[in-house]
C-alpha positions, 0 to 999 in steps of 0.5 A: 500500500505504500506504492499507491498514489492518492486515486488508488488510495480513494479507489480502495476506500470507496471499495471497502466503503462499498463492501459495508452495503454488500455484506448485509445484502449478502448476509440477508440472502445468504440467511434468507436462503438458509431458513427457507431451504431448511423450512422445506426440508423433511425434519432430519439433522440438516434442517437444524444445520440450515438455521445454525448457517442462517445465523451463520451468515450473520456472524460472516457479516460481522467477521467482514466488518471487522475485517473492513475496519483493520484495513481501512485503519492501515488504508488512512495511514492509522494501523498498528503491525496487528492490523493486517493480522486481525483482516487475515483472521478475520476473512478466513472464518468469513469466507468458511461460513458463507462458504457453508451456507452457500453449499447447504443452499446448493445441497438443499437445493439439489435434495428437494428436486430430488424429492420433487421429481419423486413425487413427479415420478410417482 
């Protein structure tokens, strides 16, 4: 960051300002999705696993705010030698847990057509 000049400074903080929008979007989607995937399942271990990852996605969210502030602390000239480390612990478990909801979505998916084309197929 030290070789970057005053436009890519303000590129990377609108970026990161940007990011505060998403991550609740992307947060009530993901969560969202995971309610609703895990209300249509048959009652079995993955509905309970739908509403853990609901909540999940939230804590993703807060991870990446955490995450935003460290790098916006190292982007305005303030951060201490701990702040690159606190993003980097914080976008690791942050990326798992989206990454969980995300594939219980696609997994949830996948079971209820299987369950609909039975239904279908008689």
């Amino acid at each position: 960051m030290d070789s970057w000049d005053e436009p890519a400074r303000i590129q990377a903080g609108v970026s990161l300002g940007l990011d505060f929008f998403f991550l609740v979007a992307y947060a009530y989607t993901l969560a969202g999705a995971c309610r609703r995937v895990a209300a249509r399942l048959a009652p079995n271990p993955l509905r309970v696993l739908g509403k853990i990852l609901a909540w999940g996605a939230w804590g993703a969210a807060l991870l990446d705010t955490i995450e935003n502030l460290a790098l916006i602390q190292l982007l305005i000239g303030h951060g201490e030698t701990w702040h690159p480390r606190l993003a980097a612990l914080c976008a690791w478990p942050k990326f798992g847990l989206a990454g969980g909801a995300l594939l219980y979505i696609i997994t949830g998916g996948v079971l209820m057509l299987r369950a609909r084309r039975k239904d279908v197929d008689g």
